[in-house]
KEKOL-81990 format. One line per 8 residues: their letters; for each residue x, y, z of N, C-alpha, C. Coordinates in nm, 4 decimals. Each point is the difference from the previous one (the first is absolute). Layout:
// KEKOL-81990
a) X:Y:Z:X:Y:Z:X:Y:Z; ...
// end
This chain:
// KEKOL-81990
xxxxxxxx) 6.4685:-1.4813:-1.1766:-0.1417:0.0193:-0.0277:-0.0696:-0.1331:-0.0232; 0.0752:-0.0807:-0.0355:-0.0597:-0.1508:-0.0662:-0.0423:-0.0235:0.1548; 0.0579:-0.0214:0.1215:-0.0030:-0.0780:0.0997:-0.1443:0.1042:0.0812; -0.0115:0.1531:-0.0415:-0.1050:0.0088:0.0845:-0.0915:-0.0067:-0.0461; -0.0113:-0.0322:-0.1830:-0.1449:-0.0099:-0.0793:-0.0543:-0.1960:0.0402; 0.1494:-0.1005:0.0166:-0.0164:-0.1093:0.0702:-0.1016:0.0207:0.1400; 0.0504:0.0798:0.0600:-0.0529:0.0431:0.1511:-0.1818:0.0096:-0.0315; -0.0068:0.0523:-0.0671:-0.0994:0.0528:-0.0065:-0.1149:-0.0739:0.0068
xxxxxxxx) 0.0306:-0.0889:-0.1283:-0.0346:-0.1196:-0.0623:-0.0587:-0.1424:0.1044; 0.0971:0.0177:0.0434:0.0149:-0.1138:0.1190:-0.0838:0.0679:0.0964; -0.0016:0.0692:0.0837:-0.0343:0.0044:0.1203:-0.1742:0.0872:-0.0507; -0.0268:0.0445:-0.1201:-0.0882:-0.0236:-0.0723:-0.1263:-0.1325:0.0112; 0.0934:-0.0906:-0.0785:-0.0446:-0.1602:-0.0347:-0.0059:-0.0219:0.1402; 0.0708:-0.0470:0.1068:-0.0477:-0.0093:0.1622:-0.1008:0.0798:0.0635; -0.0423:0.1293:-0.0241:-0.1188:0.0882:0.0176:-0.1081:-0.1624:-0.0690; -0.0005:0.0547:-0.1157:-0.0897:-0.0511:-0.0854:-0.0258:-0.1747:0.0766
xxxxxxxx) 0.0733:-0.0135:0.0554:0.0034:-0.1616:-0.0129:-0.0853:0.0090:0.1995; 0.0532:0.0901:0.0720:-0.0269:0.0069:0.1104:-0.1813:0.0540:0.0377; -0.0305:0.0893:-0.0936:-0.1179:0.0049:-0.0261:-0.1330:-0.0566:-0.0607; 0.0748:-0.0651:-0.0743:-0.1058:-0.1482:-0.0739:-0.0755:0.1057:-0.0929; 0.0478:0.1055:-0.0469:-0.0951:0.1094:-0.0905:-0.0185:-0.0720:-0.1717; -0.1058:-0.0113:-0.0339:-0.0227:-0.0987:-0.1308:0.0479:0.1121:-0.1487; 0.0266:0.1723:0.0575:0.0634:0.0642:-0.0969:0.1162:0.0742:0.0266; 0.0584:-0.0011:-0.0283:0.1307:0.0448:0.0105:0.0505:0.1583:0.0111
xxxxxxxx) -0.1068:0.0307:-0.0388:0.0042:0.1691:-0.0259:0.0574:0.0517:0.1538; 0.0515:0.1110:-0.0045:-0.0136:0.1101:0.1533:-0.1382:-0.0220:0.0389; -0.0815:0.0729:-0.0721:-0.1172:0.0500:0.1235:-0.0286:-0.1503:0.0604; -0.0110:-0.1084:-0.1266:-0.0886:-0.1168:0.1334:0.0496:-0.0114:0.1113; 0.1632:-0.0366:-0.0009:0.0671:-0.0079:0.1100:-0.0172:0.0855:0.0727; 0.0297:0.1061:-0.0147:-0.0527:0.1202:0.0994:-0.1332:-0.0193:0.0972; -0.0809:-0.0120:-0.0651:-0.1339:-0.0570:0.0497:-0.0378:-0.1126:0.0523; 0.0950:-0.0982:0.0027:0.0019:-0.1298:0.0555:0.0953:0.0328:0.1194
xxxxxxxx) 0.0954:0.0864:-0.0043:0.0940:0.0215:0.1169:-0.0802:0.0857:0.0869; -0.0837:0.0917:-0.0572:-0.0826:0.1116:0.1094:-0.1119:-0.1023:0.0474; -0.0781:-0.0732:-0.0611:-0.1050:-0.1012:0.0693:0.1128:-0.0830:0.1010; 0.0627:-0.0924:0.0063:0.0854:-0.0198:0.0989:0.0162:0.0769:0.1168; 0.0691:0.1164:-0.0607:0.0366:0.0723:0.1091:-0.1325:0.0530:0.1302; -0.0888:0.0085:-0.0702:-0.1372:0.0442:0.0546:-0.0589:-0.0979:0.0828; 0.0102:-0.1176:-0.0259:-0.0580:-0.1366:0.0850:0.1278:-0.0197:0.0803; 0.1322:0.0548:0.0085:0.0755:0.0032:0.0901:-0.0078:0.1024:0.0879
xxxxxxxx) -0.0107:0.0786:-0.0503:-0.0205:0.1510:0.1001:-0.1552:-0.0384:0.0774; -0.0858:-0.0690:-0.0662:-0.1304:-0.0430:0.0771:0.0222:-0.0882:0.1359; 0.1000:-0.0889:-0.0402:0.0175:-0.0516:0.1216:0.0568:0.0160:0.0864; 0.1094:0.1109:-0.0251:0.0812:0.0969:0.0802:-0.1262:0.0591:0.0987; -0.0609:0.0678:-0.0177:-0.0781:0.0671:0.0373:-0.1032:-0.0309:0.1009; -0.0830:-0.1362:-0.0666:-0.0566:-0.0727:0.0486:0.0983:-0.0975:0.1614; 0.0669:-0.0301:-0.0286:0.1198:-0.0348:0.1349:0.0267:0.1175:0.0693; 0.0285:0.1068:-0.0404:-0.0266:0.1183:0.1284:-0.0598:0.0358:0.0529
xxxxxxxx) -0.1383:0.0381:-0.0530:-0.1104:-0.0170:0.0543:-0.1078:-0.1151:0.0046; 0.0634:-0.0887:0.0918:-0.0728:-0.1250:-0.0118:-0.0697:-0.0066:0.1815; -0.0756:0.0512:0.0521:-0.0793:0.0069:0.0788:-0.0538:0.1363:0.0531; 0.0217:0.0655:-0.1082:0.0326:0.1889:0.0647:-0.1462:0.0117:0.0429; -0.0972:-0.0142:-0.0502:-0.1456:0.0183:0.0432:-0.0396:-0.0155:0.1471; 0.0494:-0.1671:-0.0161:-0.0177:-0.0459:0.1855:0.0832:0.0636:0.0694; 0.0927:0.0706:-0.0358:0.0533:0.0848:0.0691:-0.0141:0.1361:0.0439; -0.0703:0.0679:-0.1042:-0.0749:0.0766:0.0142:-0.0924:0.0393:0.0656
xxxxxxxx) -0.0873:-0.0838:0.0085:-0.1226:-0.0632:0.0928:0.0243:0.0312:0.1374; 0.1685:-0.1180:0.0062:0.0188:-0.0192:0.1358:0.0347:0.1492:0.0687; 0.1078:0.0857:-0.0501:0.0241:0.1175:0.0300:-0.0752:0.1102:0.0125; -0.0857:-0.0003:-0.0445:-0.1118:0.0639:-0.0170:-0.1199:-0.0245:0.1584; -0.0236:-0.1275:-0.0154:-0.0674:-0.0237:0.1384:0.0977:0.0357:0.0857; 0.0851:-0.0732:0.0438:0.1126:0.0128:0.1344:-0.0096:0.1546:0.0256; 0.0466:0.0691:-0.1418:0.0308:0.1820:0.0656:-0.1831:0.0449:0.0751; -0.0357:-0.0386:-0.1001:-0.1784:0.0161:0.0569:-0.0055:-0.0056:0.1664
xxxxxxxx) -0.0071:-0.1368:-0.0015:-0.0028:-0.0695:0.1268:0.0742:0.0644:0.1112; 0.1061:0.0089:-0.0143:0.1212:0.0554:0.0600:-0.0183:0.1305:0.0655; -0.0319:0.1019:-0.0784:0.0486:0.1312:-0.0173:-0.1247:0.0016:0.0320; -0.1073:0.0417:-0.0598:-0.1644:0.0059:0.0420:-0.0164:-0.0313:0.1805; 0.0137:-0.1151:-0.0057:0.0014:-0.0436:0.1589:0.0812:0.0557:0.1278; 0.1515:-0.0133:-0.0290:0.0643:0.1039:0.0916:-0.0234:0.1116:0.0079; -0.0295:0.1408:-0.1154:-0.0570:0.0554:0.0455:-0.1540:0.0606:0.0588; -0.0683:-0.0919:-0.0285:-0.1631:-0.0170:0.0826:0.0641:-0.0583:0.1380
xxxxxxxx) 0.0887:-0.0647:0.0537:0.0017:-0.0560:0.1372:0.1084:0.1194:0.0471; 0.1007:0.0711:-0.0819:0.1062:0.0696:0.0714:-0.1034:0.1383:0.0211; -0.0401:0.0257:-0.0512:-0.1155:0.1389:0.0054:-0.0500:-0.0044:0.1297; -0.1197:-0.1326:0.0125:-0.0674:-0.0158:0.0987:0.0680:0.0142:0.1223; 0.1368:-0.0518:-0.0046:0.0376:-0.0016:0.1273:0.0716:0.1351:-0.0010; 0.0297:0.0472:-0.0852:0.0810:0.1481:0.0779:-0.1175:0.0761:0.0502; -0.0968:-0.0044:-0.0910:-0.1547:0.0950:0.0449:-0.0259:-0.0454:0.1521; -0.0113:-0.1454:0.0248:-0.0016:-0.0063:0.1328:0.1058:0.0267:0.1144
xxxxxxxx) 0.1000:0.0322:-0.0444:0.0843:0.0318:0.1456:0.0432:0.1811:-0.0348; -0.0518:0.0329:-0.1032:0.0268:0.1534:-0.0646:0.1543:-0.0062:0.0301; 0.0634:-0.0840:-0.0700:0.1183:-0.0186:-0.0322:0.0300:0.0469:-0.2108; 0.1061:0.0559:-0.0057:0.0267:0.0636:-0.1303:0.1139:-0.1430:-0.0430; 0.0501:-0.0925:0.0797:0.0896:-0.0512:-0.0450:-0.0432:-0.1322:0.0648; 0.0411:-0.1214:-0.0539:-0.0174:-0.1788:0.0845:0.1518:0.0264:0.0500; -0.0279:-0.0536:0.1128:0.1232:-0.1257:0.0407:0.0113:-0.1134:-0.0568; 0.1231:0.0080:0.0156:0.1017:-0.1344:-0.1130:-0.1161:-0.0991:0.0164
xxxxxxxx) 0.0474:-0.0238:0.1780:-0.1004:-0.1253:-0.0344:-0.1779:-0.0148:-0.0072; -0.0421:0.1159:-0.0254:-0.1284:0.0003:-0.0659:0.0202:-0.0789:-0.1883; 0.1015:0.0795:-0.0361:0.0234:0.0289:-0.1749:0.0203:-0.1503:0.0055; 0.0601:-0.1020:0.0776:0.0712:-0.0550:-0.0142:-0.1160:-0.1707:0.0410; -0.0820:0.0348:0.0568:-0.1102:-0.0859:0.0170:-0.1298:0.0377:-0.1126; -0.0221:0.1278:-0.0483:-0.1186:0.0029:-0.1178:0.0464:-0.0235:-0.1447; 0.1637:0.0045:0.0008:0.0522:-0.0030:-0.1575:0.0251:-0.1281:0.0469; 0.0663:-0.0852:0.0620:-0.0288:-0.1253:-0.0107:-0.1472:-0.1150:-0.0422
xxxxxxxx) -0.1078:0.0582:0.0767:-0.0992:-0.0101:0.0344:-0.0501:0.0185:-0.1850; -0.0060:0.0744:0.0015:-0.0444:0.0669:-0.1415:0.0886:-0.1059:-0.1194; 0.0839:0.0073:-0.0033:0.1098:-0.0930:-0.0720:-0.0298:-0.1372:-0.0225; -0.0285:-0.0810:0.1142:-0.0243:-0.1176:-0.0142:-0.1622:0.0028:-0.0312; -0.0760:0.0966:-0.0161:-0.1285:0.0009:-0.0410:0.0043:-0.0021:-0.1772; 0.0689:0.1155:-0.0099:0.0488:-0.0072:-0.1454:0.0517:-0.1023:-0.0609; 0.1054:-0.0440:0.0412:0.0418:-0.1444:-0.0467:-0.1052:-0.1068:-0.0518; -0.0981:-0.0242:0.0863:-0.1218:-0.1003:0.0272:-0.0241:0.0237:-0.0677
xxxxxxxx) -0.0517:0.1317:-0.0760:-0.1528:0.0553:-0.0987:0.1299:-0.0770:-0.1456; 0.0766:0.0568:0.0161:0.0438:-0.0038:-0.1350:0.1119:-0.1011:-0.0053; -0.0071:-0.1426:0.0980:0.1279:-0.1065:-0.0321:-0.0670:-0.0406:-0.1329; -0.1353:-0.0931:-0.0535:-0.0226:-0.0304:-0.0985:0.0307:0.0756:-0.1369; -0.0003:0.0949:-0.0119:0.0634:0.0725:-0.1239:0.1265:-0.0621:0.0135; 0.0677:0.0387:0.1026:0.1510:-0.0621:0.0127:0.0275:-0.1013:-0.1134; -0.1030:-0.1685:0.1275:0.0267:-0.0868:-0.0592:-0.0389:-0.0470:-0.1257; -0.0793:0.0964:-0.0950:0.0055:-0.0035:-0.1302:0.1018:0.0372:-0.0700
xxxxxxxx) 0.0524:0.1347:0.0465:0.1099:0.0275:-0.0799:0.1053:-0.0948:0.0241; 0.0335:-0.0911:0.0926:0.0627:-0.0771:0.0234:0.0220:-0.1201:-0.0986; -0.1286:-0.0543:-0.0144:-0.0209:-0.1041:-0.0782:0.0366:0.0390:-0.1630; -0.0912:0.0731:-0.0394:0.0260:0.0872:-0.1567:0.1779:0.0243:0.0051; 0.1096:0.0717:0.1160:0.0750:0.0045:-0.0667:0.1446:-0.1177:0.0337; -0.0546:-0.1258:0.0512:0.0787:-0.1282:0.0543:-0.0329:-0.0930:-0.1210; -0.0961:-0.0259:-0.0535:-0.0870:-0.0816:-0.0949:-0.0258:-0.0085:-0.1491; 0.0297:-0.0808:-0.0002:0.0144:0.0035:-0.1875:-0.1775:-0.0944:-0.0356
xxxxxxxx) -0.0009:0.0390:-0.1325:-0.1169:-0.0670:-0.0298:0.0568:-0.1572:-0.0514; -0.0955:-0.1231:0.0157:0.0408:-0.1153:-0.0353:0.0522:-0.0397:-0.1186; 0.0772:-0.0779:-0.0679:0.0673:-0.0442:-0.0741:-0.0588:0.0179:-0.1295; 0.0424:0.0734:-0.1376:-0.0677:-0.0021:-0.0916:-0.1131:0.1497:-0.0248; 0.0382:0.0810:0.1118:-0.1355:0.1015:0.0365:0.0809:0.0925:-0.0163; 0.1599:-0.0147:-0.0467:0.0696:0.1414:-0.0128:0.0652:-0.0056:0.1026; 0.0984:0.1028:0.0015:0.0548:0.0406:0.1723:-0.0460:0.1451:0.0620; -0.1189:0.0501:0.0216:-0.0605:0.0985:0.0577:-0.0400:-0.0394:0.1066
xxxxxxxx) -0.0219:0.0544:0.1222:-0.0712:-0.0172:0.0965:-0.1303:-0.0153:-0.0025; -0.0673:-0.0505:0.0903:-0.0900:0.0024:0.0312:-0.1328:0.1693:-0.0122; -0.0966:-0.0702:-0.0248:-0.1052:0.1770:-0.0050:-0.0251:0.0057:0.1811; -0.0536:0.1305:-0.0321:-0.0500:0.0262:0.2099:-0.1336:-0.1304:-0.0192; -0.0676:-0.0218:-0.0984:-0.1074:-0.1277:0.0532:0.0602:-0.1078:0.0144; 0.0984:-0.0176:-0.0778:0.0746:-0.1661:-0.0195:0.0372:-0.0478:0.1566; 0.0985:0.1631:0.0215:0.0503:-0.0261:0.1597:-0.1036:0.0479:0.1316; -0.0850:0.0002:-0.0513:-0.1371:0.0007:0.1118:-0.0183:-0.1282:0.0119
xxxxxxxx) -0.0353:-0.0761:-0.0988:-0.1056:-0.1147:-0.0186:0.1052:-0.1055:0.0657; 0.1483:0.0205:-0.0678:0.0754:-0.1143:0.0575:0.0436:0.0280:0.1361; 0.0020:0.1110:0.0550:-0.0451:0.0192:0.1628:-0.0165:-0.0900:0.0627; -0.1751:0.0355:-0.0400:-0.1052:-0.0346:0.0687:-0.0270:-0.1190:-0.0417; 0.0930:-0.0803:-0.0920:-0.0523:-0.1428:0.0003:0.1156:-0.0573:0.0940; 0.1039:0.0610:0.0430:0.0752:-0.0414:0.1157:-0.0609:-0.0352:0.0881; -0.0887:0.0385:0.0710:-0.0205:-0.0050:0.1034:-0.0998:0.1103:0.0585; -0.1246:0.0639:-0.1071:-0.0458:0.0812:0.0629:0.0350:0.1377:0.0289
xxxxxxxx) -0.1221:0.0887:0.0787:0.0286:0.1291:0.0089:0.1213:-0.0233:0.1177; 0.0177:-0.0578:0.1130:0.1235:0.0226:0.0309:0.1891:-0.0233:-0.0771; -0.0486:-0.0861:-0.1264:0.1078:0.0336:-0.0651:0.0698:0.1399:0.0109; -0.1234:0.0958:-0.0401:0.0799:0.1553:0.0181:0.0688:0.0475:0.1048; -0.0070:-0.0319:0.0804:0.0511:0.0510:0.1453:0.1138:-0.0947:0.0496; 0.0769:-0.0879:-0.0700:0.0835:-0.0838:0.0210:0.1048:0.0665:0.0118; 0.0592:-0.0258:0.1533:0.1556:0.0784:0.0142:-0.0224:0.1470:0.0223; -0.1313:0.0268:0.0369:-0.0229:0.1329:0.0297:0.0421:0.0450:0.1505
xxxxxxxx) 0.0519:-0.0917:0.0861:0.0189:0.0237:0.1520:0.1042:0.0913:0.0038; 0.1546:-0.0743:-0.0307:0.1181:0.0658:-0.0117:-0.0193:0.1416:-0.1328; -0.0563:0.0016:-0.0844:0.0067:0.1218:-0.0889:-0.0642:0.0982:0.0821; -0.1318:-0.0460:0.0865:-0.0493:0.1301:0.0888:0.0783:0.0495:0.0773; 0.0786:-0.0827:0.0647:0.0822:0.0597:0.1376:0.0986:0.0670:-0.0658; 0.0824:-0.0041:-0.1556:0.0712:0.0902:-0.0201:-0.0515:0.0981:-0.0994; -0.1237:0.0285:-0.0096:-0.0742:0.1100:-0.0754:-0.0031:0.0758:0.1345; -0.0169:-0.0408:0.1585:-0.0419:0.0853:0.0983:0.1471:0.0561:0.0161
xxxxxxxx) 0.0719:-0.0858:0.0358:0.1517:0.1087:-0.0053:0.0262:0.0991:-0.1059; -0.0615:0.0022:-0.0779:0.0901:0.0655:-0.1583:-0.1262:0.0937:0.0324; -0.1067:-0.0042:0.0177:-0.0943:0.1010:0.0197:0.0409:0.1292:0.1352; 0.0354:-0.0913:0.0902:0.0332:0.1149:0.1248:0.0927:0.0123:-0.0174; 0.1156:-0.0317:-0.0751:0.1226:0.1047:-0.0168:-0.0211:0.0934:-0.0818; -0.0721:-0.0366:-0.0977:-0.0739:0.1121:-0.1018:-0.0151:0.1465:0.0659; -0.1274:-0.0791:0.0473:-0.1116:0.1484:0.0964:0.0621:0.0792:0.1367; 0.1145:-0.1024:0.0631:0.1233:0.0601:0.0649:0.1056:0.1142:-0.0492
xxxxxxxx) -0.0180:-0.0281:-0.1406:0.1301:0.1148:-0.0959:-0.1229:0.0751:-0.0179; -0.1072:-0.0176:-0.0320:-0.1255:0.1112:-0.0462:-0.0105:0.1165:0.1135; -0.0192:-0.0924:0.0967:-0.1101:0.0917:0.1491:0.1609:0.1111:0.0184; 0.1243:-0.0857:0.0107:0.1573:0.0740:0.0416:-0.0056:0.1353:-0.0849; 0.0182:-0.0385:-0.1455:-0.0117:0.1016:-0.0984:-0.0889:0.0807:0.0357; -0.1332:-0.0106:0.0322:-0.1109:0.1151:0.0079:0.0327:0.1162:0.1420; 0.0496:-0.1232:0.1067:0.0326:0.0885:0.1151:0.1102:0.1029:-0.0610; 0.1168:-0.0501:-0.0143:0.1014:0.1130:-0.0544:-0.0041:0.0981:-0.0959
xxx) -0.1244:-0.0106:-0.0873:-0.0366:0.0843:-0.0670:-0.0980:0.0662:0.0262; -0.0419:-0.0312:0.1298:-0.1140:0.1146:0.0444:-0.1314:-0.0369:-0.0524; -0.0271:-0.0816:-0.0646:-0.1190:-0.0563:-0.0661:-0.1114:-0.0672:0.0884
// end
């Protein structure tokens, strides 16, 4: 019993000593360990969702863009040939088509969320990222509104593949289901 009332004692006094608490009691410590824990769990948090907005944004336009558009152009054209179904390679030229339109509207969200979650704030400012204005402004002091669109060539051409394989499993699915 001596060695676990020692135990106690000790790893007690190391609490106490690890917390810098000016009273010794339970509750302060308690309360100095839950404030801790809370500005840790803050930054937990804050690092997971560290660009979710611009991301939001971005997903949000793209499906817009995307989905809105293919079907206003896939409509039109079945109405014109009074066709119930596209050919592949109809699906396969307007979901592309459509895709790399989407991409365009919404690369700049991208490259915000990009920046916000690559980027730390400068030395002394904490380690949080950047805000969506911080990584606007330092953008656009790159180099302008084409800053945003940087490296947008190769991301379009594989938003157009990933789009018509998409609307390829879509249009397949609808035929076999009679839809």
């Amino acid at each position: 019993q001596l060695s676990l009332t020692q135990n106690q004692e000790s790893s007690s006094g190391s609490l106490h000593a690890k917390t810098n608490a000016r009273r010794t009691d339970v509750l302060s410590i308690c309360r100095h360990l839950w404030h801790d824990t809370n500005q840790q769990m803050t930054k937990v948090i804050q690092t997971i969702y560290r660009g979710h907005i611009p991301n939001l944004a971005r997903e949000g336009v793209f499906t817009m863009v995307y989905l809105g558009t293919y079907d206003l152009i896939s409509s039109a054209v079945k109405e014109k040939r009074y066709q119930q179904h596209l050919p592949m390679q109809d699906v396969i030229m307007i979901s592309s088509f459509t895709g790399a339109c989407a991409w365009i509207c919404n690369y700049p969200f991208d490259t915000i969320k990009s920046v916000m979650q690559s980027s730390k704030k400068k030395q002394g400012m904490g380690n949080s990222s950047l805000s969506i204005d911080a990584a606007i402004r330092s953008i656009y002091k790159s180099g302008g509104l084409t800053s945003f669109f940087r490296g947008m060539g190769p991301s379009t051409f594989r938003a157009m593949l990933v789009t018509s394989a998409r609307m390829i499993a879509y249009e397949k699915t609808l035929q076999i289901l009679g839809g």
